[in-house]
N, C-alpha and C positions, 0 to 999 in steps of 0.2 A: 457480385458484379457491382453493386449498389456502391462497397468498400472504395473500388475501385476510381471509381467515376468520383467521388468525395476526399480520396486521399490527397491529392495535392493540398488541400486548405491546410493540414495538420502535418505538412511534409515536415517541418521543426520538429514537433512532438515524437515525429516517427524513426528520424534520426537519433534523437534523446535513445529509443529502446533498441540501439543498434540494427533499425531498417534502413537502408541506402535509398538512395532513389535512384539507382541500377536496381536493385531488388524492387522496388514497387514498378518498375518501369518491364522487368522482367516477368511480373504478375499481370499484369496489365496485356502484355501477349502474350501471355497463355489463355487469359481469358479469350483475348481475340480467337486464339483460335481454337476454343472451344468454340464459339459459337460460327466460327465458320464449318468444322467438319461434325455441326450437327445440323446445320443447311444442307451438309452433303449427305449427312444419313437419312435425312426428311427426303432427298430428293432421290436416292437411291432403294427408297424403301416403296417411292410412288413410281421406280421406274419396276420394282420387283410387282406390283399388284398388279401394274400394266401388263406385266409378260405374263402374268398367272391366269388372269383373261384373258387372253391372246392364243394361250396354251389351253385354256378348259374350253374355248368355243372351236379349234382346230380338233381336240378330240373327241364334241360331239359332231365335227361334220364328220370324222374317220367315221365314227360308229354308223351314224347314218348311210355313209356310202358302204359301209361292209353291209350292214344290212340290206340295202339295196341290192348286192351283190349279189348277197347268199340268198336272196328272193328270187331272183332271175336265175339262181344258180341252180337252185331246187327244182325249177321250172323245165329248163333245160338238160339236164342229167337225171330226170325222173326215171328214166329206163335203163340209166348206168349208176347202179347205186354207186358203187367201189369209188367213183371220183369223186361222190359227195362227202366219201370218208377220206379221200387224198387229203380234201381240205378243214377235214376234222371235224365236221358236222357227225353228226348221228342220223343215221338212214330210216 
């Protein structure tokens, strides 16, 4: 990038070794946009860590209210095993 940003001083020199200044000018944005769609991977990479939080604290409230569940569940079908095996628990 460093290249980039210094090459016009030597643009003479750089034509001498058959580089254009369409070619340096063509280098020039690609760098650009290298460094835009790694803004965009920086920003898509902090929008994936957000959802991956978002998704691990939504599966321990599942867990918690299944537990919950099958607490009250145990509670109430104490005298009807067979529905506590409907729902897959062990009697």
């Amino acid at each position: 990038m460093a290249f980039y940003k210094n090459v016009d001083r030597v643009q003479d020199l750089m034509e001498r070794y058959g580089i254009t200044a369409a070619e340096i000018a063509q280098g020039k944005a690609m760098v650009a946009a290298i460094g835009s769609l790694q803004a965009r991977q920086l920003h898509c990479k902090s929008q994936k860590h957000h959802a991956t939080r978002q998704q691990r604290a939504a599966l321990r409230a599942l867990h918690s209210w299944v537990r919950d569940f099958l607490y009250v569940a145990r509670f109430v079908m104490k005298d009807e095993p067979a529905l506590m095996v409907a729902l897959g628990q062990r009697v």
